[in-house]
Biotite code that builds the C-alpha atoms (Angstrom):
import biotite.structure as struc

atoms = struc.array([
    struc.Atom([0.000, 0.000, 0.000], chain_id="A", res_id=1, res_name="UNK", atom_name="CA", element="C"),
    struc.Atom([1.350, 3.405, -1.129], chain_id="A", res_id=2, res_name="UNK", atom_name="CA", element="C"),
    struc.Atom([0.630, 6.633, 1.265], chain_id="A", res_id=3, res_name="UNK", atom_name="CA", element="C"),
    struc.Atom([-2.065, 7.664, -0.363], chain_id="A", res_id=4, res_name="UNK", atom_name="CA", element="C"),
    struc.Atom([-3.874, 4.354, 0.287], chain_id="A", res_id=5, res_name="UNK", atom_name="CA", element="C"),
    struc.Atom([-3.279, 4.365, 3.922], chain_id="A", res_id=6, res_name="UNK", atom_name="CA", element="C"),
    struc.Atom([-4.336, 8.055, 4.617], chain_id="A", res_id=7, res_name="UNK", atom_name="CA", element="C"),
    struc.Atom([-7.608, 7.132, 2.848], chain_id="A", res_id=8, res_name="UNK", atom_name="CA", element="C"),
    struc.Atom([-7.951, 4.443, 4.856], chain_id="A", res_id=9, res_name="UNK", atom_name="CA", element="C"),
    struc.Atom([-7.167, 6.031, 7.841], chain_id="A", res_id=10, res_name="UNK", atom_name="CA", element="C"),
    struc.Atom([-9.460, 9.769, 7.187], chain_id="A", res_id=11, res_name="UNK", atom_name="CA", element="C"),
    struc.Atom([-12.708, 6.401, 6.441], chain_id="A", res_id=12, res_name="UNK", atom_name="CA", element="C"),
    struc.Atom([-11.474, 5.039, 9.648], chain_id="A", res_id=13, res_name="UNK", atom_name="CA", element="C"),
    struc.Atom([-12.265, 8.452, 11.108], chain_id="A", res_id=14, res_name="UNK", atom_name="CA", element="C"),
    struc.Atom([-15.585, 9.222, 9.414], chain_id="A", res_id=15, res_name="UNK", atom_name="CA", element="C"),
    struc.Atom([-16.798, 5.582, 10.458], chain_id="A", res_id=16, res_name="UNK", atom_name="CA", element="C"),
    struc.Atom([-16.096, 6.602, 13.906], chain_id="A", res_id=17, res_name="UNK", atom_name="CA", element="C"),
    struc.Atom([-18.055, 9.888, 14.082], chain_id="A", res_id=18, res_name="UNK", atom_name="CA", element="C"),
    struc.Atom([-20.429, 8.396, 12.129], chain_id="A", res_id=19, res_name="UNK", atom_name="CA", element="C"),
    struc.Atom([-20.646, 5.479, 14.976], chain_id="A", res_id=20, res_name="UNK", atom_name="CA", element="C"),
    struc.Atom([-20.519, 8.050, 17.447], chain_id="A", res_id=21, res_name="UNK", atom_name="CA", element="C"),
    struc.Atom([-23.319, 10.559, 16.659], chain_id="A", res_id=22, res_name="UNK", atom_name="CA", element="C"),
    struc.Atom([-25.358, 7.294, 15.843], chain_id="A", res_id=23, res_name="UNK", atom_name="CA", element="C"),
    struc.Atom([-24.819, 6.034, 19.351], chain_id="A", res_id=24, res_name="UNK", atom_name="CA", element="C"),
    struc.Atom([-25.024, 9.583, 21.177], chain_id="A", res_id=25, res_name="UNK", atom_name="CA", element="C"),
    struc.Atom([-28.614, 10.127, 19.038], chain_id="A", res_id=26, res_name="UNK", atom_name="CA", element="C"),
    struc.Atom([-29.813, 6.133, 20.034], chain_id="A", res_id=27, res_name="UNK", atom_name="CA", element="C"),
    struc.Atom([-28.762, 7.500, 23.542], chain_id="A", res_id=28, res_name="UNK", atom_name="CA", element="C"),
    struc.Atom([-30.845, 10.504, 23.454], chain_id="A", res_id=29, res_name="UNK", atom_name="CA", element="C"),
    struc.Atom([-33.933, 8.760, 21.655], chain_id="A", res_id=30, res_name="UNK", atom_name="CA", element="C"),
    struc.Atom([-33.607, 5.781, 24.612], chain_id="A", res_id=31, res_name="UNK", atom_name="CA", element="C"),
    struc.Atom([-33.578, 8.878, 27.362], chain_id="A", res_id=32, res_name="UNK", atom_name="CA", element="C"),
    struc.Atom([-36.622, 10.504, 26.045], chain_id="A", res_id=33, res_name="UNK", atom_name="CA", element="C"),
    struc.Atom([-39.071, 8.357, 26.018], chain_id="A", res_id=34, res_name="UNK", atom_name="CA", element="C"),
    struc.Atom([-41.715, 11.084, 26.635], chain_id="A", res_id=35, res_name="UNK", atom_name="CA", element="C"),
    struc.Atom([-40.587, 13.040, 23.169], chain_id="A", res_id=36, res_name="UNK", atom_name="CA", element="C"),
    struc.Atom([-42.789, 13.278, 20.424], chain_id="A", res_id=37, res_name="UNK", atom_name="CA", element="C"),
    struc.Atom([-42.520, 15.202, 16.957], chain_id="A", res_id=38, res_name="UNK", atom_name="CA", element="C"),
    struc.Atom([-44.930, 18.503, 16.498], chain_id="A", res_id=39, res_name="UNK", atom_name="CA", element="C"),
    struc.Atom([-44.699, 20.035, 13.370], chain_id="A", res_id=40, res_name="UNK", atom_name="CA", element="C"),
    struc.Atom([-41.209, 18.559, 12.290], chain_id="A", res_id=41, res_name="UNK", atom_name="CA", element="C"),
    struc.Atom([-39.640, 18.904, 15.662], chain_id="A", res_id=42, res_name="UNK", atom_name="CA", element="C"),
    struc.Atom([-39.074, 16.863, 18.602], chain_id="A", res_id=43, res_name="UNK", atom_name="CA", element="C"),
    struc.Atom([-40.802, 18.195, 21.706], chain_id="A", res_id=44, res_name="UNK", atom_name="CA", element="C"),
    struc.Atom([-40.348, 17.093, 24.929], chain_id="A", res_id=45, res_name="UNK", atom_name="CA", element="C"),
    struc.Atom([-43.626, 16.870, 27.023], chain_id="A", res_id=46, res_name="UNK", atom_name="CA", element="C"),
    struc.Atom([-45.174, 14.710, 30.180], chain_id="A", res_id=47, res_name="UNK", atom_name="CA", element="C"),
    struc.Atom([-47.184, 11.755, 28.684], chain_id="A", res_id=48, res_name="UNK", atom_name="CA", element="C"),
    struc.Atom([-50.696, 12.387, 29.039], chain_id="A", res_id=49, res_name="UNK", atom_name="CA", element="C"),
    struc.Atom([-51.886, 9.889, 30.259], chain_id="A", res_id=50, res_name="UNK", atom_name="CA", element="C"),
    struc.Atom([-50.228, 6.819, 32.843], chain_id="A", res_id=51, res_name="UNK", atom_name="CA", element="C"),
    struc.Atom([-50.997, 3.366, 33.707], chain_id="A", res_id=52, res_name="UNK", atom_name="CA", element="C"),
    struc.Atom([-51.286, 2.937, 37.628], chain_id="A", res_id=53, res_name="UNK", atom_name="CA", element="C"),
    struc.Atom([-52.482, 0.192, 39.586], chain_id="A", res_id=54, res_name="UNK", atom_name="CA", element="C"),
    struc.Atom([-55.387, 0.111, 41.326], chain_id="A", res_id=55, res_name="UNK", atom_name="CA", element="C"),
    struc.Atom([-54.915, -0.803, 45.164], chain_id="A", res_id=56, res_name="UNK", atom_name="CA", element="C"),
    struc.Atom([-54.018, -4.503, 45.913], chain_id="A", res_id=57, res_name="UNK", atom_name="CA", element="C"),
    struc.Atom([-57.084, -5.430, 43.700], chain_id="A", res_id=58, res_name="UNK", atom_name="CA", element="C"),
    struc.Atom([-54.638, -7.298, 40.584], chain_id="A", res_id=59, res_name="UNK", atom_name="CA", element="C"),
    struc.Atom([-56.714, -4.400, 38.025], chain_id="A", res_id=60, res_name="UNK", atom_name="CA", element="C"),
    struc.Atom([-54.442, -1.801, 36.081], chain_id="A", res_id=61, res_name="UNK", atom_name="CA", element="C"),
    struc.Atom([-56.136, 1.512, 34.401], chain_id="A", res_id=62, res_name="UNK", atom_name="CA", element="C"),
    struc.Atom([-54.633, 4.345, 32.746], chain_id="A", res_id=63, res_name="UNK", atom_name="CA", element="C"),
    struc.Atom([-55.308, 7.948, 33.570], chain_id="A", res_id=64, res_name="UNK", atom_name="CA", element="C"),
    struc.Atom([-54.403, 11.383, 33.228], chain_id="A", res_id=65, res_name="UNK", atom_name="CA", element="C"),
    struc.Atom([-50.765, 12.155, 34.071], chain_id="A", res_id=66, res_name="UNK", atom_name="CA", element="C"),
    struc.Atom([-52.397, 14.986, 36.840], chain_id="A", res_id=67, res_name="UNK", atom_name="CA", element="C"),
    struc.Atom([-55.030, 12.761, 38.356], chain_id="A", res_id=68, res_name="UNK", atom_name="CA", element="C"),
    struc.Atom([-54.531, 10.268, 41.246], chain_id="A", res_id=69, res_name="UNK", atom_name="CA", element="C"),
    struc.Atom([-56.492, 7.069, 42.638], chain_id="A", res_id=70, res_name="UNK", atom_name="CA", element="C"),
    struc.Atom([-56.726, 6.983, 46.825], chain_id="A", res_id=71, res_name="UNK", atom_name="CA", element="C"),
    struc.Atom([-58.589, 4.215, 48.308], chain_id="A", res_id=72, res_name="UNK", atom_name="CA", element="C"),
    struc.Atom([-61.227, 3.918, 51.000], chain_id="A", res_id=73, res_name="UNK", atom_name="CA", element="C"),
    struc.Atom([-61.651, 1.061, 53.139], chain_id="A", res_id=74, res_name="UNK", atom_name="CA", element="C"),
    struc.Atom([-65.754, 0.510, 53.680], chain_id="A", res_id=75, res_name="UNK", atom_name="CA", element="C"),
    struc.Atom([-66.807, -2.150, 55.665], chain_id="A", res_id=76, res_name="UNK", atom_name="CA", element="C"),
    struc.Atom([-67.215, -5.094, 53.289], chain_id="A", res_id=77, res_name="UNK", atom_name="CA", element="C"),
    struc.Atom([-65.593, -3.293, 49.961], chain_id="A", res_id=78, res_name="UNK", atom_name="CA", element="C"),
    struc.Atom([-62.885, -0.949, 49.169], chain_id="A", res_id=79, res_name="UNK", atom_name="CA", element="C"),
    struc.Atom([-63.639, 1.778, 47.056], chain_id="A", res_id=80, res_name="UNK", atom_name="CA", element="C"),
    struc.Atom([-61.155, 3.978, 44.495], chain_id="A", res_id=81, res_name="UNK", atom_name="CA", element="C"),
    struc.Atom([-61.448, 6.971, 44.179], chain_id="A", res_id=82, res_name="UNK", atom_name="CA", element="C"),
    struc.Atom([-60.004, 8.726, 40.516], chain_id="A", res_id=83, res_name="UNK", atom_name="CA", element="C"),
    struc.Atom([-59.264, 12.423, 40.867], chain_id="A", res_id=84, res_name="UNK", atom_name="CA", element="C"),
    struc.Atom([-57.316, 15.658, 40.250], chain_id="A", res_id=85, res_name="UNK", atom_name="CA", element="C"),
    struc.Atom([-54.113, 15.577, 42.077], chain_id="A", res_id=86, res_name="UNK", atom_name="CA", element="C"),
    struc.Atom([-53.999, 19.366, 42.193], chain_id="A", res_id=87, res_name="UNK", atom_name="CA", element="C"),
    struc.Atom([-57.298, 20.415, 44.396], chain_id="A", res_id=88, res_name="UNK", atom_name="CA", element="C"),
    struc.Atom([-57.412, 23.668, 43.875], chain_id="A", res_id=89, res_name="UNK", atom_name="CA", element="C"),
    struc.Atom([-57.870, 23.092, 40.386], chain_id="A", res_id=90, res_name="UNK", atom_name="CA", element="C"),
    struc.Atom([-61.967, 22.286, 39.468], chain_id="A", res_id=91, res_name="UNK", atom_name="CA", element="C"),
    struc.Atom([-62.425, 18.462, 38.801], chain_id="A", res_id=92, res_name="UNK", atom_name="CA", element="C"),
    struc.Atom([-63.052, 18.005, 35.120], chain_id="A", res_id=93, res_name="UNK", atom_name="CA", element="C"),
    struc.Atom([-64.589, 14.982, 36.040], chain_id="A", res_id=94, res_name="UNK", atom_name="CA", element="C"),
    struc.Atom([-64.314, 12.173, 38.583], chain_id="A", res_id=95, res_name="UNK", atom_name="CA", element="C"),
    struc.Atom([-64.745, 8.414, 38.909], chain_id="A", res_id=96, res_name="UNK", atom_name="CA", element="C"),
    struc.Atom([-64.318, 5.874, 40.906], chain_id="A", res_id=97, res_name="UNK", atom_name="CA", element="C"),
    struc.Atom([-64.602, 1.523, 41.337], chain_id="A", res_id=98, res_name="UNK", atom_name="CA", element="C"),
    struc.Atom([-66.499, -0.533, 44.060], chain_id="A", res_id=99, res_name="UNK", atom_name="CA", element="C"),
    struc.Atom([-65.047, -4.011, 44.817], chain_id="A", res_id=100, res_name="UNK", atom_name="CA", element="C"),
    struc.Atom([-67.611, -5.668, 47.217], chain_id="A", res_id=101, res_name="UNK", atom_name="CA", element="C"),
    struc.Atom([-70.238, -8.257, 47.665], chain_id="A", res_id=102, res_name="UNK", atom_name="CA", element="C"),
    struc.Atom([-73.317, -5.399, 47.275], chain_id="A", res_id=103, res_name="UNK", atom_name="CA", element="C"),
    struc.Atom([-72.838, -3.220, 45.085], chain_id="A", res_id=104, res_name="UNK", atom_name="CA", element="C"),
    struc.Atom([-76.237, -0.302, 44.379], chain_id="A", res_id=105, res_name="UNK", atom_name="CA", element="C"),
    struc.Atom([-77.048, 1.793, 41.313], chain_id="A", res_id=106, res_name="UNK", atom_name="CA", element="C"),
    struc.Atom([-76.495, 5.284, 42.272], chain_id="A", res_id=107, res_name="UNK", atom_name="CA", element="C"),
    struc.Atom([-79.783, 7.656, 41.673], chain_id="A", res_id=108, res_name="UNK", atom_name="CA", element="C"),
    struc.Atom([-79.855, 10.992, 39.402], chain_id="A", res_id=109, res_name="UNK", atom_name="CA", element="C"),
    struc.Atom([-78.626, 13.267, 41.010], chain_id="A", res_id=110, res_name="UNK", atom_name="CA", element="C"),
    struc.Atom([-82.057, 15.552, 39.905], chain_id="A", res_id=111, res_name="UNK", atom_name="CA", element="C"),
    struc.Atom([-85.435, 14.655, 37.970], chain_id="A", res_id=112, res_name="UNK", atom_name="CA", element="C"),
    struc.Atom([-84.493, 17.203, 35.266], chain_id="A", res_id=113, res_name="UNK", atom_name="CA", element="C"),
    struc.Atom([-81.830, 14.480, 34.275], chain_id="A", res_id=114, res_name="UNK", atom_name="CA", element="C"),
    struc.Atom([-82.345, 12.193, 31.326], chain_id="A", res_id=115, res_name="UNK", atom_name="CA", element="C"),
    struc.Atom([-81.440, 8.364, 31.942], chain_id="A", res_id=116, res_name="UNK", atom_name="CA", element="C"),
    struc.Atom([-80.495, 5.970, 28.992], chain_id="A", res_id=117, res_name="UNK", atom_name="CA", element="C"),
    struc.Atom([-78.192, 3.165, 28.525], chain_id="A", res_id=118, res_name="UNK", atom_name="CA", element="C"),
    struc.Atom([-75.017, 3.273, 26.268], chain_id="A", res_id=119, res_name="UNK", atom_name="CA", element="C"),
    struc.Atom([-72.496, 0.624, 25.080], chain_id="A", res_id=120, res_name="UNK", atom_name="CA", element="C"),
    struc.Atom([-69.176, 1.255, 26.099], chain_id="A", res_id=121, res_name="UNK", atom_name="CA", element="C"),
    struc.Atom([-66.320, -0.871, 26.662], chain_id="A", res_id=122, res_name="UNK", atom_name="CA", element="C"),
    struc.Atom([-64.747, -2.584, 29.993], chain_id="A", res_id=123, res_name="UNK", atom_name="CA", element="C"),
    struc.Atom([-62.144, -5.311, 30.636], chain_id="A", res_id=124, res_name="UNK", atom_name="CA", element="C"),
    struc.Atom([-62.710, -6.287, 26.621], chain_id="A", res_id=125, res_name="UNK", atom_name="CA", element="C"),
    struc.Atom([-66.763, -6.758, 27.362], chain_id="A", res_id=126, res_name="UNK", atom_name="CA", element="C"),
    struc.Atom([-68.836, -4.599, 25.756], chain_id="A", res_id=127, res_name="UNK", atom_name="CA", element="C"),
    struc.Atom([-71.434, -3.589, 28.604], chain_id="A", res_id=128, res_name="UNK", atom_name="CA", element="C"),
    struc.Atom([-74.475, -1.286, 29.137], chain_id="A", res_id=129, res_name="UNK", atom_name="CA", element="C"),
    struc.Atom([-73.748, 1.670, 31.823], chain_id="A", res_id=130, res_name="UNK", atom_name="CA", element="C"),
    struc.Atom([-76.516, 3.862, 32.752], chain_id="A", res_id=131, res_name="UNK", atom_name="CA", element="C"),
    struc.Atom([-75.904, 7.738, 31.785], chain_id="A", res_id=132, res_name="UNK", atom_name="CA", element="C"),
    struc.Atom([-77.482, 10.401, 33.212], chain_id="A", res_id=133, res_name="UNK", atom_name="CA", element="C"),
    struc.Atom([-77.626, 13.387, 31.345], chain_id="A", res_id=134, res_name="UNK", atom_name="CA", element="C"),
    struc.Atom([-78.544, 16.285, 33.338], chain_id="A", res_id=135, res_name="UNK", atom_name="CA", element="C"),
    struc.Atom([-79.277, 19.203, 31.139], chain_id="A", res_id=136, res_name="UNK", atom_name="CA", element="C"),
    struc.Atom([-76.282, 18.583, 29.492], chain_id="A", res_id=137, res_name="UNK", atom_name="CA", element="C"),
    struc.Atom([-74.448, 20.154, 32.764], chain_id="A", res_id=138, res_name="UNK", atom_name="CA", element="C"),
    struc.Atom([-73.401, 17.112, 34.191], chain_id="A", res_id=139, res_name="UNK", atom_name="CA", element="C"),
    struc.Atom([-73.294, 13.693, 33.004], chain_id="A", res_id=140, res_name="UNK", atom_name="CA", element="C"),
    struc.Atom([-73.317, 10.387, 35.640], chain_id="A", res_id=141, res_name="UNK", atom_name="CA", element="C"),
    struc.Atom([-72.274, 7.175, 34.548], chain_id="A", res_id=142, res_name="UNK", atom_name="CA", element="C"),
    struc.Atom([-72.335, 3.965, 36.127], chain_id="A", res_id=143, res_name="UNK", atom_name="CA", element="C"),
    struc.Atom([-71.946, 0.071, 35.496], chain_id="A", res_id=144, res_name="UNK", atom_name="CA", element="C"),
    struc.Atom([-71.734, -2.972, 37.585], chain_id="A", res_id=145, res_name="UNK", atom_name="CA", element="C"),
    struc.Atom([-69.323, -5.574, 36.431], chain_id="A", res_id=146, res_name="UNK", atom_name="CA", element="C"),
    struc.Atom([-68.599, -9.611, 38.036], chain_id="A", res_id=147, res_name="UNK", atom_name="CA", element="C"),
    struc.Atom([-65.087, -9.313, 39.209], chain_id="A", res_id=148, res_name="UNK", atom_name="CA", element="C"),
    struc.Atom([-63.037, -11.926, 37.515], chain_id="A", res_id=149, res_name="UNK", atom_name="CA", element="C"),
    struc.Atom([-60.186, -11.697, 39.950], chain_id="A", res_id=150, res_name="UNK", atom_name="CA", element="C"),
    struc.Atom([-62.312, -11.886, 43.184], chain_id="A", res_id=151, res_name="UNK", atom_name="CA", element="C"),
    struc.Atom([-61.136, -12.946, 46.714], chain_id="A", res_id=152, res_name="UNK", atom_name="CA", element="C"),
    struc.Atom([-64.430, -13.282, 48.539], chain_id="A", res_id=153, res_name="UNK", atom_name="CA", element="C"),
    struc.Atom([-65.628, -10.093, 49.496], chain_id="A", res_id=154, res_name="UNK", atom_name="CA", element="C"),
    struc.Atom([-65.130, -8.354, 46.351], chain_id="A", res_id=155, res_name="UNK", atom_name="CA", element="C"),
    struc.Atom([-67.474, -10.571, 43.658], chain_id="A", res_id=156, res_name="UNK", atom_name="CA", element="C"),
    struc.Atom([-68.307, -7.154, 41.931], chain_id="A", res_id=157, res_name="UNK", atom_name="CA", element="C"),
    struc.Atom([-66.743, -4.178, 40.525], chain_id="A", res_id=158, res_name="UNK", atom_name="CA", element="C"),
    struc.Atom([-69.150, -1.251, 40.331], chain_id="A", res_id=159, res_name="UNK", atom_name="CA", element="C"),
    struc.Atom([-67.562, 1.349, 38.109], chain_id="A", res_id=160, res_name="UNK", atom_name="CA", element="C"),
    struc.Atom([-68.763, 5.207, 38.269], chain_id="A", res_id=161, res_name="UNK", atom_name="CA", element="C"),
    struc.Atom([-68.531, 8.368, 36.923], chain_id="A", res_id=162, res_name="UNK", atom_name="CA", element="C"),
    struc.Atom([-69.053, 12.279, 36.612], chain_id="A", res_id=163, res_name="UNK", atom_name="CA", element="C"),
    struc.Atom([-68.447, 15.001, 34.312], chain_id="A", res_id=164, res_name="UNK", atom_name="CA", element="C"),
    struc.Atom([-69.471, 18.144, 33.273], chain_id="A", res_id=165, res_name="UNK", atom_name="CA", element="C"),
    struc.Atom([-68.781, 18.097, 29.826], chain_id="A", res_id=166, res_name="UNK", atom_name="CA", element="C"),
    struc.Atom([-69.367, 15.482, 26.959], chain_id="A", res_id=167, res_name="UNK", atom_name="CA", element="C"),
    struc.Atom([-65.566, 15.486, 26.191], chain_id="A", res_id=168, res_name="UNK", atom_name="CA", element="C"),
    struc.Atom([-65.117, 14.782, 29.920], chain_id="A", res_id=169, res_name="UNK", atom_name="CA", element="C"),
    struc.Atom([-67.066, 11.910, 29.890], chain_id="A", res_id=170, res_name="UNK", atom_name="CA", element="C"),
    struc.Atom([-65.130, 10.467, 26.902], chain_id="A", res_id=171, res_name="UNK", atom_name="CA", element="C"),
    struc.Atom([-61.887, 10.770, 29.064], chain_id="A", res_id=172, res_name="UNK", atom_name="CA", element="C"),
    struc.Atom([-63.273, 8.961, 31.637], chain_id="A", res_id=173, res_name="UNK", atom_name="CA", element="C"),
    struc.Atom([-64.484, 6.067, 28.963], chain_id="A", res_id=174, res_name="UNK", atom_name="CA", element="C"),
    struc.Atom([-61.171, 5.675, 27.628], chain_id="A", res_id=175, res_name="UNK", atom_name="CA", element="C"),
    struc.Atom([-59.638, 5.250, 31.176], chain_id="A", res_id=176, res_name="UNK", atom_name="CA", element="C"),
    struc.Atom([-62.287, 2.546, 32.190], chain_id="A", res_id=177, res_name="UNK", atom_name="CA", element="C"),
    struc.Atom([-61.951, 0.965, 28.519], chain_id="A", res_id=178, res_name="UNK", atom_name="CA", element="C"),
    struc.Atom([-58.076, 0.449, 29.326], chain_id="A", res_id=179, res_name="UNK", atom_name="CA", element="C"),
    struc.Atom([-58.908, -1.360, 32.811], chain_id="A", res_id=180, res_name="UNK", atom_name="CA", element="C"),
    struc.Atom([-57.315, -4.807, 33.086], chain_id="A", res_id=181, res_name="UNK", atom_name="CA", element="C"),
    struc.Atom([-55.490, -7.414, 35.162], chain_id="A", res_id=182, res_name="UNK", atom_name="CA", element="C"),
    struc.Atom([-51.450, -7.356, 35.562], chain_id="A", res_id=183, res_name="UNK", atom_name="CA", element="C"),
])
């Protein structure tokens, strides 16, 4: 091999390298930012919307907004979880909320004004009824009652529930419920 050769070789050997290197530094990057997305050509960094959390010691997973929160409430033959803002002094956009007990009860309107129907939604891949309440389109109440596949005794049945004030509202709460599953 003449000179030439070998300082050919040698200035490849150097591009490979960078290239190798900016490949690894931007696989580095990508693996770092797992909440990045691209917005009009660029990559934006933002908090994921929405987040999977369990729910108590009850087995059952659900995703929900990134700035709500799930406490639980001991009752004397259930537990009941409560879904809800995690900032309180910002209004609720909606609320919602899961029975696991033996005796589960339909809630009520909350007013006569309010129209009652039933709608198909989606829960733990069953397509079910829930009862809506639409109260002059002010606040809507949802509500279904579900067997618990997972039960240890005292919780045979999951009764799922719901409140918003706006029909967009009550969507988010459907897609949280429709995401509800075992680990």
């Amino acid at each position: 091999m003449d000179q030439n050769q070998i300082e050919t070789i040698a200035l490849l050997n150097k591009h490979k390298l960078i290239l190798i290197t900016a490949l690894l530094f931007s696989l580095i990057s990508c693996k770092n930012s797992t909440d990045s997305f691209i917005e009009n050509g660029n990559r934006t960094t933002a908090t994921p919307l929405f987040v999977e959390q369990v729910i108590g010691k009850t087995g059952y997973l659900i995703t929900i907004p990134n700035d709500y929160t799930i406490s639980a409430t001991d009752g004397p033959d259930a537990m009941i979880y409560y879904i809800y803002r995690k900032d309180s002094t910002k209004m609720d956009q909606w609320t919602a909320g899961l029975y696991f007990g033996n005796h589960p009860s339909e809630f009520k309107p909350a007013d006569s004004n309010c129209k009652t129907s039933t709608i198909k939604r989606k829960i733990l891949d069953l397509n079910l009824d829930w009862i809506l309440y639409n109260c002059n389109e002010k606040k809507y109440s949802i509500q279904t009652i579900i067997p618990n596949t997972k039960t240890k005794g005292w919780d045979q049945n999951i009764h799922v529930f719901g409140n918003a004030a706006t029909k967009q509202d009550l969507q988010v709460i459907f897609k949280s419920y429709a995401s509800l599953h075992l680990k």
